[in-house]
C-alpha positions as CSV (number, residue, x, y, z in Angstrom):
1,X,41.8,143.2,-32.8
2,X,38.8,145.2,-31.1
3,X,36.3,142.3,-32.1
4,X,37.2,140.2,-29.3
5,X,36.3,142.4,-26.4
6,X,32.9,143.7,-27.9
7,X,31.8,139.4,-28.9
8,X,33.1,139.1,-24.9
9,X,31.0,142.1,-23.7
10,X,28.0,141.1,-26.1
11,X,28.3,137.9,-24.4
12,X,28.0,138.8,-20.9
13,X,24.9,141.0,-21.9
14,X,23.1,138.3,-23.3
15,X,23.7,136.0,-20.4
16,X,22.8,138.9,-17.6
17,X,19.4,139.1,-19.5
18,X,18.8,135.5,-19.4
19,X,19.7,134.9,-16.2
20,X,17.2,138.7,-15.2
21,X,14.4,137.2,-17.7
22,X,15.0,133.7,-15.3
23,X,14.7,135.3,-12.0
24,X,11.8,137.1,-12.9
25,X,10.1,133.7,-13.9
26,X,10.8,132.2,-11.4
27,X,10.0,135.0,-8.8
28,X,6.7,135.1,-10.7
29,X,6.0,131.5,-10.3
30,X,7.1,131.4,-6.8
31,X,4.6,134.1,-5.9
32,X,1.5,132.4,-7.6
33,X,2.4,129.0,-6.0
34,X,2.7,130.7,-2.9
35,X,-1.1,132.5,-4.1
36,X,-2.7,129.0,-5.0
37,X,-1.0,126.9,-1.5
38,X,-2.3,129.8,1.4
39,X,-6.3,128.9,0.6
40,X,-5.4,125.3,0.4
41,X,-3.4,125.2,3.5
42,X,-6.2,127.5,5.5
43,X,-8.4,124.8,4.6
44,X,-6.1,122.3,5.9
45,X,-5.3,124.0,9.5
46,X,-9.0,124.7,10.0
47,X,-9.7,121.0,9.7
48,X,-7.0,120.8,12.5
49,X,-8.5,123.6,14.6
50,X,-10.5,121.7,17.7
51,X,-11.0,126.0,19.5
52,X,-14.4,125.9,19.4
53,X,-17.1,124.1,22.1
54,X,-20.3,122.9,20.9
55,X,-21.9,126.1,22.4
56,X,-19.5,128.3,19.9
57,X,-17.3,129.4,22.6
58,X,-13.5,128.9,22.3
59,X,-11.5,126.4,24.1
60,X,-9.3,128.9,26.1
61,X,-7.6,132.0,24.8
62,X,-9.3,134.8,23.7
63,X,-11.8,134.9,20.8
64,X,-10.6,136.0,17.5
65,X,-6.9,134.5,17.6
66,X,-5.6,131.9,15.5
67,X,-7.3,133.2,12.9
68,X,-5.4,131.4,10.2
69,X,-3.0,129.2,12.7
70,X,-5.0,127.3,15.0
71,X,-4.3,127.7,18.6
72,X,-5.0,123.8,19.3
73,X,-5.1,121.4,16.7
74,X,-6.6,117.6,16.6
75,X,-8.4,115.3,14.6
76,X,-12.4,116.5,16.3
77,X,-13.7,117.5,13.0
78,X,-12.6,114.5,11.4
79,X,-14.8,112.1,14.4
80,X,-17.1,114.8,13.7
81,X,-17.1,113.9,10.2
82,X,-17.5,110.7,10.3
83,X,-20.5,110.6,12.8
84,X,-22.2,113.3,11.0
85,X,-26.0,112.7,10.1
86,X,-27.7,115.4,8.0
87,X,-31.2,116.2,9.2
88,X,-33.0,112.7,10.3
89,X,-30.9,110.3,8.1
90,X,-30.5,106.9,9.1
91,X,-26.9,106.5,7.3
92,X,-23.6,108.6,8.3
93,X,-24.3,111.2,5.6
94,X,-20.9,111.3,4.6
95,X,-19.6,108.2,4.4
96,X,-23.3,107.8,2.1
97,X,-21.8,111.0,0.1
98,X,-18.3,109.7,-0.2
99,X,-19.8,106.2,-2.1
100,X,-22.0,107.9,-3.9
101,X,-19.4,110.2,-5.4
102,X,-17.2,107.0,-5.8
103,X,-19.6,105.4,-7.6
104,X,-20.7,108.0,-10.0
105,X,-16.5,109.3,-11.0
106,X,-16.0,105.3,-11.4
107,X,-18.8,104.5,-13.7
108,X,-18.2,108.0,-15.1
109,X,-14.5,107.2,-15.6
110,X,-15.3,103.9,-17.2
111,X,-17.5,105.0,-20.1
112,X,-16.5,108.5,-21.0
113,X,-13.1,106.8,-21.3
114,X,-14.4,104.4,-23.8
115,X,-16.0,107.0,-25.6
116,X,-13.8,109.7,-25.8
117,X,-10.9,106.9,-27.1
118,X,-13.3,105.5,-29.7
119,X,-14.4,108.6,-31.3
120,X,-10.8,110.2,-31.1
121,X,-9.7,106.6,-33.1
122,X,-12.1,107.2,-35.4
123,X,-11.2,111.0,-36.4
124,X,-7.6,109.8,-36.3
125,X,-7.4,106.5,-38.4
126,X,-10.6,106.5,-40.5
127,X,-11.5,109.3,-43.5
128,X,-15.1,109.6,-44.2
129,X,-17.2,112.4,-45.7
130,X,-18.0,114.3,-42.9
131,X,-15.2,114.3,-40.8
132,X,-13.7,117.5,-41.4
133,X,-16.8,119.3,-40.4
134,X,-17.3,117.3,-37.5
135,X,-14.3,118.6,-35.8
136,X,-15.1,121.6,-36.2
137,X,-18.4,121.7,-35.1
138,X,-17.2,120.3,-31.9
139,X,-14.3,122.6,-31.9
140,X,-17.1,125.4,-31.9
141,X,-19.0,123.5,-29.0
142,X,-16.1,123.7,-27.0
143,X,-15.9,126.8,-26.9
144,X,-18.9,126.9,-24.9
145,X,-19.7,126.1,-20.6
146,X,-20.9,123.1,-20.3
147,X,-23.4,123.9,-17.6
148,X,-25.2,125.9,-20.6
149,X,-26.5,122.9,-21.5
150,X,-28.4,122.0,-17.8
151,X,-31.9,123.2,-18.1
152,X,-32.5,120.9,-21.5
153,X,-30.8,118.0,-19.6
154,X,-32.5,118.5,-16.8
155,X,-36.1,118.4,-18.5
156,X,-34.8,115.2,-20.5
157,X,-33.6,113.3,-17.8
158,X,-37.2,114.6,-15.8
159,X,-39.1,112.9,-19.0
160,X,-37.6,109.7,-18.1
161,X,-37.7,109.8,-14.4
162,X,-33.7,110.0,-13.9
163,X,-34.1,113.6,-12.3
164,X,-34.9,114.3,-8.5
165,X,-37.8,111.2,-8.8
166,X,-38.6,111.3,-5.5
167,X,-40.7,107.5,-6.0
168,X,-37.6,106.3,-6.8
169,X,-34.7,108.9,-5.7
170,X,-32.0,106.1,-6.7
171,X,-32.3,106.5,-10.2
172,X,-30.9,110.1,-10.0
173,X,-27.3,108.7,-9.9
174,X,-28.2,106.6,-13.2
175,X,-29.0,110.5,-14.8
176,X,-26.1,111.7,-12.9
177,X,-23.7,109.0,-14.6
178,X,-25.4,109.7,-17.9
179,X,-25.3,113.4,-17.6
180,X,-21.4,112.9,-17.4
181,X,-20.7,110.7,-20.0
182,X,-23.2,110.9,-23.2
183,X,-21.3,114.1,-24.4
184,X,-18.1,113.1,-23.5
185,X,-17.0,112.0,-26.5
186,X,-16.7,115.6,-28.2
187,X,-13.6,115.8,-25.8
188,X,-11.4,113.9,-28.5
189,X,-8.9,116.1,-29.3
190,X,-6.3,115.5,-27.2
191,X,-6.7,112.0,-27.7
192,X,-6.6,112.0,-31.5
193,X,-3.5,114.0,-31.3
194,X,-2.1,110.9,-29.6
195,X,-3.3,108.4,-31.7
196,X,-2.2,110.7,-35.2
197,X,1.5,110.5,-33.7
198,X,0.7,106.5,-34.2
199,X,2.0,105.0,-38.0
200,X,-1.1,104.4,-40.0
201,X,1.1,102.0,-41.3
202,X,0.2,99.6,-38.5
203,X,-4.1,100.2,-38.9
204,X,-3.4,99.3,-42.7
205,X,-0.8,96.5,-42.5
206,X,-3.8,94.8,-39.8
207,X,-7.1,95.8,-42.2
208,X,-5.0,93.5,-44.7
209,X,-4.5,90.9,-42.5
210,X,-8.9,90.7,-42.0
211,X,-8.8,92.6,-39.2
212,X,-12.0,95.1,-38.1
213,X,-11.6,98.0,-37.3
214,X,-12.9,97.3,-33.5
215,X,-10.4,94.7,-33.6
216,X,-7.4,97.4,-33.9
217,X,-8.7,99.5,-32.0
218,X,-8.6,97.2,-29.1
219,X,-5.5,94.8,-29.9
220,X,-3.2,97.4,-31.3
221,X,-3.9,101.3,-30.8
222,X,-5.0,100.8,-27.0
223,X,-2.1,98.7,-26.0
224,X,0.6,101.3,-27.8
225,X,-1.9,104.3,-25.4
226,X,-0.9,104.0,-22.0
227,X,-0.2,107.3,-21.3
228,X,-3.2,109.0,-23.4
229,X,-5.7,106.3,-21.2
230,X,-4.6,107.3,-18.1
231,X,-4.5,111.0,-18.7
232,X,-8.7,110.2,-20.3
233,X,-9.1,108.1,-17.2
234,X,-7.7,110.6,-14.8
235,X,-9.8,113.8,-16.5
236,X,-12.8,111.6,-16.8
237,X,-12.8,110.2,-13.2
238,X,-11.9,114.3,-11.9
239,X,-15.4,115.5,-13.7
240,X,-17.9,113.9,-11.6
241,X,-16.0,113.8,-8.4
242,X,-15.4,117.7,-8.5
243,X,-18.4,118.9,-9.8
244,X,-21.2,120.6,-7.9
245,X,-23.8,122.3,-10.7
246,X,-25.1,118.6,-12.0
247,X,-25.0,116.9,-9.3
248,X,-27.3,120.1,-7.6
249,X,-29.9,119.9,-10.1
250,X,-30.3,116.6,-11.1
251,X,-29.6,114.6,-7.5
252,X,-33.3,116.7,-5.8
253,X,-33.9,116.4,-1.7
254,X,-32.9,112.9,-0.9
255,X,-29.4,113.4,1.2
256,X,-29.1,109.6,0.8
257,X,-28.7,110.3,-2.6
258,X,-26.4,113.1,-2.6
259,X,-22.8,113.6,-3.4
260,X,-19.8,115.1,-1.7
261,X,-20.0,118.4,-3.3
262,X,-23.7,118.5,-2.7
263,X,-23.6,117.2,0.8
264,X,-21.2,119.5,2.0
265,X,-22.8,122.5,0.6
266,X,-26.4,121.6,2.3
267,X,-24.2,121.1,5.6
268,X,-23.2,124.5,5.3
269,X,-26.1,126.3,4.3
270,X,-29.0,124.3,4.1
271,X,-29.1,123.8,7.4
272,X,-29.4,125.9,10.5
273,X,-27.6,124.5,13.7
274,X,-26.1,126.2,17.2
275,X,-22.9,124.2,16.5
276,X,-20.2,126.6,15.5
277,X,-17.6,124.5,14.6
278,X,-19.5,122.9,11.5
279,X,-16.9,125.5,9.8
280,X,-14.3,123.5,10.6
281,X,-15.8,119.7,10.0
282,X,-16.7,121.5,6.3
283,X,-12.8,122.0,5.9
284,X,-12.6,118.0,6.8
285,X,-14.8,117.1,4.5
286,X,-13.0,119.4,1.9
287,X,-9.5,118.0,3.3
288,X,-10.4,114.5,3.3
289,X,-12.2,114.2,-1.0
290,X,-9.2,115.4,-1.6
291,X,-7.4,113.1,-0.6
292,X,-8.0,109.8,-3.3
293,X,-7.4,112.6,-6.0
294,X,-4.4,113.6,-5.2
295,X,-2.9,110.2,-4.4
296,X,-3.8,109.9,-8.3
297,X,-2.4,112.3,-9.6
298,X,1.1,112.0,-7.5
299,X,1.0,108.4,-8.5
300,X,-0.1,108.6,-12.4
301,X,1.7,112.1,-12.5
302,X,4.6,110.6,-15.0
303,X,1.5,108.9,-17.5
304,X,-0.5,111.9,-17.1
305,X,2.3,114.5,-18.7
306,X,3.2,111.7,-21.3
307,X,-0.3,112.1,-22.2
308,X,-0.6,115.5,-22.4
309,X,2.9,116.2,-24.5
310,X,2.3,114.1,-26.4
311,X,-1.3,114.7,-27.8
312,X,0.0,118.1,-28.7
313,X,2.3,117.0,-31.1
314,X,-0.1,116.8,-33.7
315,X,-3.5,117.4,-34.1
């Protein structure tokens, strides 16, 4: 007779500490979204602040408020923006660095995609002799910064005139495009855990029908791997838009030639000027790359997760 009540108290225990464990999550998570939005959103309002003349006075009120809410708020620093010229350049400079970037994370996106999906269909669906130690040599490589690897690129891509070439400063966004993508294809593993989820049953049922293996590949693993090429597409295409350390190095002194990333930095400190607001036309700039990547990720968001669950699963 005295079980019931204890089972009835033990239950109640156990559900205050779930629903304490809960709140604390939750309170936790709530406090670092709240962490990660405030420098996004300063960004944000100080491409809305128009306070500041030409001269570096403010436009009414007294200096030093608004600091992180902008007393007036417009769309200057995005006509700024768009007029912008960096030193004696004949181009808008950013409209120049916004193609430029395009360019790269597209041709980027195309072939490290390729690779990354061949060599993961490879360690999935084919056994050879050295497979095993292949993974875990790249495992190893992982493990290490990709910019380590800069100053031998840079001197290899300087042998063949793809670095800072200032005869012929184009070719610097070839050695940019292969600087992304000739290693990209160590990034398998995600991939591969994808494609192991896959029957093999399939791969061997079409090898005895004559087909090659470049054949299956293409006509029956990619069209069952939506979710696993968008998430590659989305990862390989974020790179080379983001990145600022490459691009630095290899890209040299010709702004026509620069990328976002680059572009905005030398606006910022390569470059003296009287104008104080250049602040806020940076947090434009910021505000407005921002903007295609996000619009992918909100649309793709439902592929990208499928991707990413489901090349866990098995690896």
């Amino acid at each position: 007779m005295m079980a019931y009540p204890l089972r009835k108290k033990k239950f109640r225990s156990q559900r205050a500490a779930e629903n304490t464990s809960k709140g604390i999550a939750y309170g936790l998570l709530v406090v670092l979204a709240i962490i990660w939005i405030i420098p996004i959103a300063w960004i944000v309002l100080n491409a809305l602040r128009v306070e500041y003349q030409p001269d570096g006075t403010y436009i009414g009120g007294v200096a030093g408020t608004g600091i992180f809410f902008p007393t007036r708020v417009g769309f200057d620093n995005f006509e700024k923006l768009w007029n912008y010229s960096f030193a004696s350049g004949k181009y808008n400079s950013y409209v120049r660095w916004f193609g430029n970037t395009m360019l790269v994370s597209v041709f980027c996106c195309i072939f490290s995609t390729f690779l990354i999906l061949s060599v993961a269909y490879c360690m999935s669906k084919l056994r050879f002799k050295l497979r095993k130690p292949f993974m875990n040599i790249t495992m190893i490589l992982g493990l290490f910064p990709g910019f380590m690897s800069m100053i031998a690129i840079y001197f290899i891509l300087k042998s063949f005139g793809l670095c800072a070439n200032p005869d012929s400063p184009e070719l610097a966004i070839v050695g940019l495009i292969l600087a992304y993508s000739a290693g990209s294809g160590l990034g398998f593993q995600v991939a591969k855990g994808f494609f192991d989820v896959l029957p093999n049953s399939l791969v061997e049922s079409a090898k005895l029908d004559g087909c090659t293996n470049f054949k299956i590949f293409w006509k029956i693993i990619l069209p069952l791997s939506k979710p696993i090429i968008i998430y590659t597409a989305l990862m390989s295409f974020t790179g080379p838009w983001m990145d600022f350390i490459f691009a630095n190095v290899i890209l040299g002194d010709d702004s026509n030639y620069w990328t976002v990333s680059v572009g905005l930095y030398k606006m910022m400190y390569g470059k003296t000027t009287a104008d104080q607001s250049i602040f806020t036309v940076f947090c434009a700039g910021c505000t407005f790359v921002a903007i295609p990547i996000t619009s992918l990720f909100m649309a793709l968001q439902k592929f990208y997760v499928e991707g990413v669950t489901a090349g866990a699963v098995k690896g």
